[in-house]
ZANUMAR-456228 format. One record per residue: x, y, z of N, C-alpha, C, O in turn. Coordinates in steps of 0.2 Angstrom, whole numbers, plus 5000, padded with zeros to 4 digits. Layout:
<pts>
<pt <X,Y,Z>,<X,Y,Z>,<X,Y,Z>,<X,Y,Z>>
...
</pts>
This chain:
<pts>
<pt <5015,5436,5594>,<5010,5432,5590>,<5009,5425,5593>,<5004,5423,5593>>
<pt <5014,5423,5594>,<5012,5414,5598>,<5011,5416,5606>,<5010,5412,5611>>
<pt <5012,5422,5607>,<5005,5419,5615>,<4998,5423,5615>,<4993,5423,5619>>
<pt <4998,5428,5606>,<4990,5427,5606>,<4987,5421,5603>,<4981,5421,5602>>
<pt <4991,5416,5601>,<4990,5410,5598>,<4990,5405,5603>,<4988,5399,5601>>
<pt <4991,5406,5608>,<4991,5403,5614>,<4986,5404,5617>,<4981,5400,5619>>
<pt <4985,5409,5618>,<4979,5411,5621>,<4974,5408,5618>,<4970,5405,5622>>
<pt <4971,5410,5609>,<4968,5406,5608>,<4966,5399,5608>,<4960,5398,5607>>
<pt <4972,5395,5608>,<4970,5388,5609>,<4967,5388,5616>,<4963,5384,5615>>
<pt <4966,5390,5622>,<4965,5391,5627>,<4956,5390,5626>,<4952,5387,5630>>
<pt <4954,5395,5621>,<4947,5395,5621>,<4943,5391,5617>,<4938,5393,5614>>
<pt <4945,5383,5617>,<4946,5378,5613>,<4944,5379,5605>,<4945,5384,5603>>
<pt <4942,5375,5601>,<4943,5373,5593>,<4938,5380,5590>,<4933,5382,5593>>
<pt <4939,5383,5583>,<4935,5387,5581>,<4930,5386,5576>,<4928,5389,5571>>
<pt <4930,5379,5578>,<4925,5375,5573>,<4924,5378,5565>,<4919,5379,5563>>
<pt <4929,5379,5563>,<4928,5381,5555>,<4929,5390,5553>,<4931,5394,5549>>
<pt <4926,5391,5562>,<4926,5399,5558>,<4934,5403,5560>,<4938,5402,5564>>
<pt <4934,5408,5555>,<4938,5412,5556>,<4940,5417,5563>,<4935,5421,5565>>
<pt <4945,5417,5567>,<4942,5421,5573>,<4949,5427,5572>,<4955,5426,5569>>
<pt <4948,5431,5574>,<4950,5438,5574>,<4955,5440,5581>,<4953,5443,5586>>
<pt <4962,5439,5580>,<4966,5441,5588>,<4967,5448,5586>,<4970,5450,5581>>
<pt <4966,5452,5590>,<4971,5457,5589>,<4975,5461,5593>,<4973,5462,5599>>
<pt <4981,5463,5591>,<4987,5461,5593>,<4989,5471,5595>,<4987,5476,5592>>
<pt <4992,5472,5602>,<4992,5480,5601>,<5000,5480,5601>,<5003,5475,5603>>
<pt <5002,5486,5598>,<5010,5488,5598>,<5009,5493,5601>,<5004,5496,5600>>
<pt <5014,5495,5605>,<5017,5501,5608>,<5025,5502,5606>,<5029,5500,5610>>
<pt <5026,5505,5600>,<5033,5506,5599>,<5036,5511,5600>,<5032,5515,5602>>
<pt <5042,5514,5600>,<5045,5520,5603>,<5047,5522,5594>,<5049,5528,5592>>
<pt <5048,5518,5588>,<5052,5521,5584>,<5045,5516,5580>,<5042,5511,5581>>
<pt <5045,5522,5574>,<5038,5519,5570>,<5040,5516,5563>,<5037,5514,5559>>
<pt <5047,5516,5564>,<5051,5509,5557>,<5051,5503,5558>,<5052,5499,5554>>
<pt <5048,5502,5566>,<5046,5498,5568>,<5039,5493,5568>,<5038,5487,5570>>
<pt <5036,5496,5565>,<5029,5496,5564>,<5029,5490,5558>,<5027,5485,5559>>
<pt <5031,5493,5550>,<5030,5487,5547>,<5035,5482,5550>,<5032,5477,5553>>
<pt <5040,5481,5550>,<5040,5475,5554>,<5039,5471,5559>,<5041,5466,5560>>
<pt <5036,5474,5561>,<5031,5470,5568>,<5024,5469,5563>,<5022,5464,5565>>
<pt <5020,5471,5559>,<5014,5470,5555>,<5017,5465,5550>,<5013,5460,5548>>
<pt <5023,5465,5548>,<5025,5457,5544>,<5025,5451,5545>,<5023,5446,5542>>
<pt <5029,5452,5552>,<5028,5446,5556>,<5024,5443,5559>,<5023,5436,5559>>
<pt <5018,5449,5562>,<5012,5447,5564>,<5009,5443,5559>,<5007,5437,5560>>
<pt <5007,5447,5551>,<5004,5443,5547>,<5009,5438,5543>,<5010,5440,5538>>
<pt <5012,5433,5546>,<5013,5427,5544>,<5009,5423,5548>,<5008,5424,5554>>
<pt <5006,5417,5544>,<5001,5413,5544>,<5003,5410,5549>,<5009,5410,5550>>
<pt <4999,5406,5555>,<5001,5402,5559>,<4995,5396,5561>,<4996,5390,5564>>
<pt <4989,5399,5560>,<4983,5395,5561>,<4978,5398,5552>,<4977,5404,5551>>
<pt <4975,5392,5548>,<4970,5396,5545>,<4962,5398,5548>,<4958,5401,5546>>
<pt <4963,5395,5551>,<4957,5399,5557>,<4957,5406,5558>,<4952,5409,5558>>
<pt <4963,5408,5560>,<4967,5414,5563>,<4970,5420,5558>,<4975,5419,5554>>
<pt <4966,5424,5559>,<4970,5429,5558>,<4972,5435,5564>,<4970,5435,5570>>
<pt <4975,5438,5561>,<4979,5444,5566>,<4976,5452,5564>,<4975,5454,5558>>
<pt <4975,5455,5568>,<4974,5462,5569>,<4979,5467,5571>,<4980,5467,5577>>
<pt <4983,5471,5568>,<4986,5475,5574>,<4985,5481,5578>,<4979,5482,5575>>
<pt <4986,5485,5582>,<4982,5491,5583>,<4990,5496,5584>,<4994,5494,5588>>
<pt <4991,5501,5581>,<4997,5505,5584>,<4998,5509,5590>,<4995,5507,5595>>
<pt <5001,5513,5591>,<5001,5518,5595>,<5008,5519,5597>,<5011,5514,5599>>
<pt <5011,5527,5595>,<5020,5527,5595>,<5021,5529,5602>,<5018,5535,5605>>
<pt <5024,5526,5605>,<5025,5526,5613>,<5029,5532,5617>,<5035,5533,5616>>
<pt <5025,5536,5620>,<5027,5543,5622>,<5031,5541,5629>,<5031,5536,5632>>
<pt <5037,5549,5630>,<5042,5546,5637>,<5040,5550,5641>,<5043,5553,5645>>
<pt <5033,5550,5642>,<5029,5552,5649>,<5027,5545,5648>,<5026,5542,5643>>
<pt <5026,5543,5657>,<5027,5537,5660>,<5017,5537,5660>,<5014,5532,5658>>
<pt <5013,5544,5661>,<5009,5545,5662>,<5005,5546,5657>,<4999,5547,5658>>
<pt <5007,5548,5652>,<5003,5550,5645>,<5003,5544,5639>,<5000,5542,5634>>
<pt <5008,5539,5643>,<5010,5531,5639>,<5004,5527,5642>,<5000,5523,5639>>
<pt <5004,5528,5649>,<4997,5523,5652>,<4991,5525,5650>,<4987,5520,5651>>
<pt <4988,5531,5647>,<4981,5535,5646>,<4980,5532,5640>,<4975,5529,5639>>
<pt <4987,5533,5636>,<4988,5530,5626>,<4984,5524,5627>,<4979,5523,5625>>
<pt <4988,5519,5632>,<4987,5510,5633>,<4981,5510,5633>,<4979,5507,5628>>
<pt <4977,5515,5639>,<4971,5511,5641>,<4963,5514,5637>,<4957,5513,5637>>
<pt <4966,5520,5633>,<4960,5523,5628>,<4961,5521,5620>,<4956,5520,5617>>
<pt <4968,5520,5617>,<4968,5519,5611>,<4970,5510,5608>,<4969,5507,5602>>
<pt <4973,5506,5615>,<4974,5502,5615>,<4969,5495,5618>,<4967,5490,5615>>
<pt <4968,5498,5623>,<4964,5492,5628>,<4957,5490,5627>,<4954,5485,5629>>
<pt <4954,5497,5622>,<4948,5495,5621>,<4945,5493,5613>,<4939,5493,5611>>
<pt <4951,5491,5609>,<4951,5487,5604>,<4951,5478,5606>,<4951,5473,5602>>
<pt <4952,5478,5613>,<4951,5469,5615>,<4956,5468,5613>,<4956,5463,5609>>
<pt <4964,5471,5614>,<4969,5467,5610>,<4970,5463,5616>,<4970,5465,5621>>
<pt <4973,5456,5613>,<4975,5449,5617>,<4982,5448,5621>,<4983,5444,5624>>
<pt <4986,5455,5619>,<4991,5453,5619>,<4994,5462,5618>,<4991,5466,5615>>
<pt <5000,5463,5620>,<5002,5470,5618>,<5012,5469,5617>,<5015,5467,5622>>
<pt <5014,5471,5611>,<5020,5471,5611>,<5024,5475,5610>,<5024,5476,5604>>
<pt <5029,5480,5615>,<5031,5484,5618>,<5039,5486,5616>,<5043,5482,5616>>
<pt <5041,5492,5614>,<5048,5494,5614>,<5049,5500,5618>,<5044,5503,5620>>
<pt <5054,5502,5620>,<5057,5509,5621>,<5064,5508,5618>,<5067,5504,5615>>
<pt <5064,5515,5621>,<5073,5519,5620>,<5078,5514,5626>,<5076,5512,5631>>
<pt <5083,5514,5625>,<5087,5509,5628>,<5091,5511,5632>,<5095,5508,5635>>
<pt <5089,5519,5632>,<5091,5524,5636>,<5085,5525,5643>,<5086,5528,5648>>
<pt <5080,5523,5641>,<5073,5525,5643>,<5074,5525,5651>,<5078,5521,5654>>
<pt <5072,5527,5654>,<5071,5527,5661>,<5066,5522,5662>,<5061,5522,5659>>
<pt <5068,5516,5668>,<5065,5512,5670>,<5057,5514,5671>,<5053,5510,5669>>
<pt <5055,5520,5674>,<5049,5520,5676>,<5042,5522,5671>,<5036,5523,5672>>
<pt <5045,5522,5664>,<5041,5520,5658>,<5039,5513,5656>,<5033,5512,5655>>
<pt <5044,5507,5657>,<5041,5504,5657>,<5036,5499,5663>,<5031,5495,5663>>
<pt <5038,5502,5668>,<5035,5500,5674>,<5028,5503,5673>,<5023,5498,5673>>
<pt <5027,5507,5673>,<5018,5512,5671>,<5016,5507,5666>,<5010,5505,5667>>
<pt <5021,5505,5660>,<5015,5499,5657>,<5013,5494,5659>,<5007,5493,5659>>
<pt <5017,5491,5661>,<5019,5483,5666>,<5011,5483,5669>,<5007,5479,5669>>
<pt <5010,5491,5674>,<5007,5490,5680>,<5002,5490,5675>,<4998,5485,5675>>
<pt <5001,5497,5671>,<4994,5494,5668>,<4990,5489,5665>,<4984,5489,5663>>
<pt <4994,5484,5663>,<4994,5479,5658>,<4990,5474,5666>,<4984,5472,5666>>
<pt <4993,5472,5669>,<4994,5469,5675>,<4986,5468,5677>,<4983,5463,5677>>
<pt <4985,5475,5677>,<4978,5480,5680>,<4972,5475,5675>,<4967,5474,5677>>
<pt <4974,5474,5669>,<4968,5473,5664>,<4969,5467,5662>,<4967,5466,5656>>
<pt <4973,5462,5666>,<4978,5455,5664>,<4979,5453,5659>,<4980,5447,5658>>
<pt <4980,5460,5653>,<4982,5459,5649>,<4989,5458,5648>,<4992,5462,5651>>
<pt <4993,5453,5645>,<5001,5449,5644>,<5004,5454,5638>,<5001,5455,5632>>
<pt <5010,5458,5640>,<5016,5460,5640>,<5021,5458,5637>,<5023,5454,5641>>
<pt <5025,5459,5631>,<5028,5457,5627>,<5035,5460,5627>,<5035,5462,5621>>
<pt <5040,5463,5630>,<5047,5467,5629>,<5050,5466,5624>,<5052,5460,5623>>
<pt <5052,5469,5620>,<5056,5466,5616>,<5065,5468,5619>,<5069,5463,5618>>
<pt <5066,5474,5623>,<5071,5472,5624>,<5073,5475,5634>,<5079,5477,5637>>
<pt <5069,5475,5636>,<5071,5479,5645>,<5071,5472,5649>,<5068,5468,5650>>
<pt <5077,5474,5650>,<5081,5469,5655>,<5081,5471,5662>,<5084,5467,5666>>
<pt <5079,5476,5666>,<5076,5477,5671>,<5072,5470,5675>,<5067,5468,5675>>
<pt <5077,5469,5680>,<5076,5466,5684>,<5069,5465,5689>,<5067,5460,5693>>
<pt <5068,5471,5689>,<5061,5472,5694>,<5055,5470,5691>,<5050,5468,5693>>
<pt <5058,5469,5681>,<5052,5462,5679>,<5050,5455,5680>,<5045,5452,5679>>
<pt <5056,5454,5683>,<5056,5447,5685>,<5052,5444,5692>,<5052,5438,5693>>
<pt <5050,5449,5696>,<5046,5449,5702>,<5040,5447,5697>,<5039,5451,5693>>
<pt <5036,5441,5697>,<5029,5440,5695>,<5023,5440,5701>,<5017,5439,5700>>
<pt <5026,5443,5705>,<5020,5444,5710>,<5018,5452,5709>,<5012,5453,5711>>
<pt <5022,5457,5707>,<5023,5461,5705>,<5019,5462,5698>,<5013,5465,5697>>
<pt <5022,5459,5692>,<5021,5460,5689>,<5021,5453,5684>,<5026,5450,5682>>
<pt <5014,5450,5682>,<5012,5441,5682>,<5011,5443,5675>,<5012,5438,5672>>
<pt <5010,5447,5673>,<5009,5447,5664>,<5015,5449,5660>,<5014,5451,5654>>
<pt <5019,5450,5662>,<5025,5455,5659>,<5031,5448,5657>,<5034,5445,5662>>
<pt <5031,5447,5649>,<5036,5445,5647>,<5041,5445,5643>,<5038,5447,5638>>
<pt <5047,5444,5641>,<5052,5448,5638>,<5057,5442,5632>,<5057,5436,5633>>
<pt <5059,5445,5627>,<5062,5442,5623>,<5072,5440,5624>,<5076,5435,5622>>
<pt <5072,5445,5628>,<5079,5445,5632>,<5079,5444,5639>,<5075,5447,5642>>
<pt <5084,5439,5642>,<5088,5440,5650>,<5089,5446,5652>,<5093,5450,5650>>
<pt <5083,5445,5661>,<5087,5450,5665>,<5093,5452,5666>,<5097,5448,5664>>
<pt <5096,5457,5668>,<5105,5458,5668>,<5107,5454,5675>,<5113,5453,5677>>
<pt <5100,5451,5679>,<5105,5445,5684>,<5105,5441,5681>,<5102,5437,5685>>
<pt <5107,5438,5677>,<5109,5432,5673>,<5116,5432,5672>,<5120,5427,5672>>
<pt <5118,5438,5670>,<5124,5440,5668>,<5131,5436,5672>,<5137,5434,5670>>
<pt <5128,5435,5679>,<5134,5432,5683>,<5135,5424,5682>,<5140,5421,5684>>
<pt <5131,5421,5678>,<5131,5414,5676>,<5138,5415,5672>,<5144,5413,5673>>
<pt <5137,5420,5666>,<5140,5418,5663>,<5149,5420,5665>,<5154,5417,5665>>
<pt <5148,5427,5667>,<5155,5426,5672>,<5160,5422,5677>,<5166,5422,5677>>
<pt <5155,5418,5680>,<5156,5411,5682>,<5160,5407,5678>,<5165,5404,5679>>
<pt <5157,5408,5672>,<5160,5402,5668>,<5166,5404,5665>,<5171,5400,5663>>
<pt <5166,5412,5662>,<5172,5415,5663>,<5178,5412,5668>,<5182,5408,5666>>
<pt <5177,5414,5673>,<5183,5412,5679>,<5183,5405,5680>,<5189,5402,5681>>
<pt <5178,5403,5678>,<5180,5394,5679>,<5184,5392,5673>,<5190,5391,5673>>
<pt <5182,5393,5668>,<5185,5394,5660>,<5195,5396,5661>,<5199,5394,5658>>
<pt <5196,5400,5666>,<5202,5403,5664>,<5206,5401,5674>,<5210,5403,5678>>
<pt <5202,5397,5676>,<5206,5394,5682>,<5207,5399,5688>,<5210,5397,5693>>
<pt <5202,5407,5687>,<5204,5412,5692>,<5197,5411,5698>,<5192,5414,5697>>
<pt <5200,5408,5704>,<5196,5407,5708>,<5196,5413,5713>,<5192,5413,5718>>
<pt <5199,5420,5711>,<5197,5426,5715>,<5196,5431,5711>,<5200,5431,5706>>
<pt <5190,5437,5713>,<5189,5442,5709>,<5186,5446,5715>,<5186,5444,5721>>
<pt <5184,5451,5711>,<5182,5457,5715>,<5174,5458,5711>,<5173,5455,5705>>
<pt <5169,5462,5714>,<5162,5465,5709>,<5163,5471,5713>,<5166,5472,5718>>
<pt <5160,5476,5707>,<5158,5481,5704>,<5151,5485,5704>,<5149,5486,5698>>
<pt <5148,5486,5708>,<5139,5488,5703>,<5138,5490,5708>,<5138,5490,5714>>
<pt <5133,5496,5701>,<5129,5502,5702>,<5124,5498,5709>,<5122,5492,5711>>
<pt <5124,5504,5711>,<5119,5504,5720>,<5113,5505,5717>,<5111,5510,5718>>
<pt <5108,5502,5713>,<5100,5503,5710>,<5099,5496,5711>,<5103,5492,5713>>
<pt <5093,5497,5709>,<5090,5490,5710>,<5093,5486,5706>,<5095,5481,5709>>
<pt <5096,5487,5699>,<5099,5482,5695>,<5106,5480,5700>,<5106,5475,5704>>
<pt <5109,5482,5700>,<5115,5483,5704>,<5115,5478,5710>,<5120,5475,5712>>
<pt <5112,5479,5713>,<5108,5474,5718>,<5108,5468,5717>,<5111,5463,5720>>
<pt <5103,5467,5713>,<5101,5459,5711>,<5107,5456,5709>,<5109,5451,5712>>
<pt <5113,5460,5700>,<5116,5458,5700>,<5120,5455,5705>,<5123,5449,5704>>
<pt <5122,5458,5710>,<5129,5458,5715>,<5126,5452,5720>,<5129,5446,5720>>
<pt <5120,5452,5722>,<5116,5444,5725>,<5117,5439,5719>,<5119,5433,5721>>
<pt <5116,5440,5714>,<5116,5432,5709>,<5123,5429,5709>,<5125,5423,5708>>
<pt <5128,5436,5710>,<5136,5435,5707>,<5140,5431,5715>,<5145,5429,5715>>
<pt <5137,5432,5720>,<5139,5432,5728>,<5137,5423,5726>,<5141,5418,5726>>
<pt <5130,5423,5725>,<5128,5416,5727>,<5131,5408,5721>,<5131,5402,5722>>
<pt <5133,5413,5717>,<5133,5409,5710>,<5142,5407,5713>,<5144,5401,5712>>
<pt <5145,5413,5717>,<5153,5413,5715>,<5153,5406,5723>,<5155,5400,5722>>
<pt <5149,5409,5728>,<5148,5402,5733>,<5148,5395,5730>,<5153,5391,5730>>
<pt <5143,5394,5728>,<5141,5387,5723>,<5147,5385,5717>,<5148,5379,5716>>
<pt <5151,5390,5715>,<5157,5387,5711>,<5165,5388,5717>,<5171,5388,5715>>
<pt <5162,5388,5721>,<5171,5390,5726>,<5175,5394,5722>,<5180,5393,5719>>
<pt <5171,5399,5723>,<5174,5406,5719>,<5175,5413,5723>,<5170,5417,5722>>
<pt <5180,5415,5728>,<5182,5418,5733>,<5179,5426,5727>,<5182,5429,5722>>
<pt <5174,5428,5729>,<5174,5438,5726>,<5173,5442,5733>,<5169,5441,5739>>
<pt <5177,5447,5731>,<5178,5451,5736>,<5173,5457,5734>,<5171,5457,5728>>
<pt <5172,5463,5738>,<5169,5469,5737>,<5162,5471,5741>,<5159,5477,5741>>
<pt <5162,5468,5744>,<5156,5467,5751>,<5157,5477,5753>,<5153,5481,5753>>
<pt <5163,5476,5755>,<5165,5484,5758>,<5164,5491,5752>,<5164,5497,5754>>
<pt <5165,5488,5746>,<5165,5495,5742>,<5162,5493,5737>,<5161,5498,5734>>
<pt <5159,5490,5735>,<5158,5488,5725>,<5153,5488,5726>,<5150,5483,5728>>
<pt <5150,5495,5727>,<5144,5498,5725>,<5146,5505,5723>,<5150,5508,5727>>
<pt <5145,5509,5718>,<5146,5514,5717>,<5138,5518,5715>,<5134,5515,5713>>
<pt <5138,5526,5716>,<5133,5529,5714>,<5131,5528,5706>,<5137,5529,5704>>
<pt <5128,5528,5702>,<5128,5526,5698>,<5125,5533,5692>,<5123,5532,5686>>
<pt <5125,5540,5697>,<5125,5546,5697>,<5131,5549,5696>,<5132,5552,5690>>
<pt <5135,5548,5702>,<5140,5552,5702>,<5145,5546,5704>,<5146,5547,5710>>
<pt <5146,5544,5703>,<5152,5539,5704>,<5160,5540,5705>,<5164,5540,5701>>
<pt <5161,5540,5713>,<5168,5539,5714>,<5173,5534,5713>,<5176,5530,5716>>
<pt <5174,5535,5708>,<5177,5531,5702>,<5185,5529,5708>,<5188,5524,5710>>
<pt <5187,5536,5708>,<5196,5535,5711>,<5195,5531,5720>,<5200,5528,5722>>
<pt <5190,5532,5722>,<5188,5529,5728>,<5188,5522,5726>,<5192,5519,5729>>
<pt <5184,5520,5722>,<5183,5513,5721>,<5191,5509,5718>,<5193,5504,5721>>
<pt <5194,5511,5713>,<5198,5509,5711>,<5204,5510,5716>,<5209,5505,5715>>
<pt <5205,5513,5721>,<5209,5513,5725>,<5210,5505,5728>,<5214,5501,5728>>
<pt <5204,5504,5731>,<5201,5500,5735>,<5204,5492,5731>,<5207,5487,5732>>
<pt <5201,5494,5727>,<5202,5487,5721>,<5210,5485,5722>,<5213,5480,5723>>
<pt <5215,5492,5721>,<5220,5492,5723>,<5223,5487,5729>,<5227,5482,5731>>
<pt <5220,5491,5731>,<5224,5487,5739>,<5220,5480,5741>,<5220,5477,5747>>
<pt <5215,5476,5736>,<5213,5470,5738>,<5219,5468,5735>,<5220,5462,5737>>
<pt <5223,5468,5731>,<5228,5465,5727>,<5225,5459,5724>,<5227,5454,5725>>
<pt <5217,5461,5720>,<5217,5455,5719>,<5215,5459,5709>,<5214,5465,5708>>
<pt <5214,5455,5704>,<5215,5458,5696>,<5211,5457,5693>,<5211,5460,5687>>
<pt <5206,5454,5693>,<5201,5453,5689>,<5197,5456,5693>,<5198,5456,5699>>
<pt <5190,5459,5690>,<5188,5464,5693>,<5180,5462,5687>,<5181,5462,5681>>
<pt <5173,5461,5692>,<5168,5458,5686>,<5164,5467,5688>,<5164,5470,5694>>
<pt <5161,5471,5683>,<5160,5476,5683>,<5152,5475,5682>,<5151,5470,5677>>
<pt <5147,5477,5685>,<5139,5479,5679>,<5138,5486,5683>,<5140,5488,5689>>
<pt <5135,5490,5676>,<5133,5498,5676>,<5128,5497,5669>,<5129,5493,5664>>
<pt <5123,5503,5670>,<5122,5502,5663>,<5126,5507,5658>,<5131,5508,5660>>
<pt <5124,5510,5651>,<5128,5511,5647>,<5133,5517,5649>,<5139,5518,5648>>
<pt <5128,5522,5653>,<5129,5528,5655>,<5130,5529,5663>,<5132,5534,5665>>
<pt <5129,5524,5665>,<5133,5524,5671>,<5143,5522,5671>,<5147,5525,5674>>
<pt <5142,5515,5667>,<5147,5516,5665>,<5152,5518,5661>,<5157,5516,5661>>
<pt <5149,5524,5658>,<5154,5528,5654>,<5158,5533,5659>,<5164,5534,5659>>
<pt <5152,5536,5663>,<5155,5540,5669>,<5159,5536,5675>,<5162,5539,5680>>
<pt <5159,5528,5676>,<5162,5526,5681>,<5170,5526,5677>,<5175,5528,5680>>
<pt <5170,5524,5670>,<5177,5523,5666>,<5180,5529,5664>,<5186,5530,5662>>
<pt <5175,5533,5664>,<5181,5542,5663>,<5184,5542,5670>,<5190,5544,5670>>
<pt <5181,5542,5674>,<5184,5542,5681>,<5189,5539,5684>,<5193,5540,5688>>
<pt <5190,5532,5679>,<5196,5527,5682>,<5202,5528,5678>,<5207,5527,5680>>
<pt <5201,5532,5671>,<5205,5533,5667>,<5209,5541,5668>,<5215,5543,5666>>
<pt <5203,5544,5671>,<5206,5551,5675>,<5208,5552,5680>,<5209,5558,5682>>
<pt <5209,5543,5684>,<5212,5546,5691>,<5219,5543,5692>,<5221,5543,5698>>
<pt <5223,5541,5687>,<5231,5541,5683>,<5233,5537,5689>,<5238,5538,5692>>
<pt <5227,5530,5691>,<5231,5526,5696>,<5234,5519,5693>,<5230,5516,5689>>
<pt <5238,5515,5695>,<5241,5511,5691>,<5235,5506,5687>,<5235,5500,5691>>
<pt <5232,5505,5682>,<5227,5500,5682>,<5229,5493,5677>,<5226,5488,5676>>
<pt <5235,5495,5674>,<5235,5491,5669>,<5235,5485,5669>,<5235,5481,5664>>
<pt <5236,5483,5677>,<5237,5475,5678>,<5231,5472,5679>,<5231,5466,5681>>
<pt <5223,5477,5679>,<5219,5476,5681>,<5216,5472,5676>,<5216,5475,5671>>
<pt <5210,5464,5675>,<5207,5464,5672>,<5199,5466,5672>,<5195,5464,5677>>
<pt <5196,5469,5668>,<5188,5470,5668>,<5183,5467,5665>,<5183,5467,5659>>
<pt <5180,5463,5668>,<5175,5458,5666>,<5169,5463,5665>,<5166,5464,5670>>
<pt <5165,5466,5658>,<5162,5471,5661>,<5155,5467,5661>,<5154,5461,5660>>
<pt <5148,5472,5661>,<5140,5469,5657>,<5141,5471,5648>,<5136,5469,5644>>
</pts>
């Protein structure tokens, strides 16, 4: 709602008349729906009113793009505000992103923290109500600065998220004189993860605090793994996402 209200101030004053934004939703869950139409219709401008247009968002990456651009895009909406499953495979909301991008139309998330949105060269219309999961190492920093432990070890899935992660946590631990080790192993598959491989390793750094990112189901399979491979862990701390 305030960046199609943004947008309209953009197309300067409306002289008296009434003007017309309307607003597209793509939701994955349709209880969803009056509450995004409440919020929209709260008053912000009396010039201004809001339109919504719906559409329940399918988990074909390509049957979601067709929805966007026949039931949504040619309603002239100013603005489109997006959910998925939180489970969802990256490459749904990416097919929006790209087609939104395509028709410069501006992208609303409410909750995908996928990194690969934060590329604005990639993707210049796409924005979000929550922090990418590379933010996460700030706050970890401040963790270990917080408790005086100047060495630790990372942990993270080998994907793009995983990636970015282990880069912000490398440069952030430089910047704070904060020795983290895992260069040689703290990447794990995020499919199949050698859980007892890794933890071995962590082992033999002798070092205890241990900063972890996986997403939910990555990490449920990295921690059955650690927990099923009956190696000493108890002195271990896990800093997780």
């Amino acid at each position: 709602m305030l960046i199609a209200a943004a947008l309209l101030s953009l197309l300067g004053p409306c002289g008296g008349e009434v003007t017309t934004v309307n607003i597209g939703l793509l939701l994955h869950d349709e209880s969803l729906r009056d509450v995004a139409d409440q919020a929209i219709s709260t008053p912000v401008n009396k010039d201004v009113q809001y339109k919504t247009f719906y559409r329940a968002a399918t988990a074909n990456p390509i049957n979601a793009a067709l929805d966007l651009c026949e039931s949504l895009v040619q309603h002239r909406v100013a603005v489109l505000i997006v959910t998925y499953p939180v489970n969802q495979p990256e490459v749904l909301p990416v097919s929006i992103a790209y087609t939104c991008s395509f028709y410069r139309l501006p992208i609303i998330s409410i909750h995908t923290r996928d990194t690969i949105f934060s590329e604005k060269n990639i993707h210049p219309m796409f924005l979000r109500l929550v922090t990418p999961v590379d933010a996460e190492p700030a706050v970890w920093m401040e963790l270990l600065i917080y408790f005086k432990w100047r060495k630790a070890l990372i942990v993270t899935s080998s994907d793009h998220n995983g990636n970015r992660v282990y880069e912000a946590a490398v440069t952030q631990a430089a910047n704070n004189n904060i020795q983290l080790s895992g260069d040689n192993f703290g990447f794990y598959n995020p499919d199949a993860p050698d859980a007892r491989t890794v933890v071995q390793r962590i082992l033999e750094e002798q070092i205890n605090i241990v900063l972890f990112y996986g997403s939910d189901e990555a990490s449920g399979r990295f921690f059955k793994g650690v927990y099923e491979s009956n190696l000493p862990i108890s002195q271990l701390v896990w800093i997780v996402s």
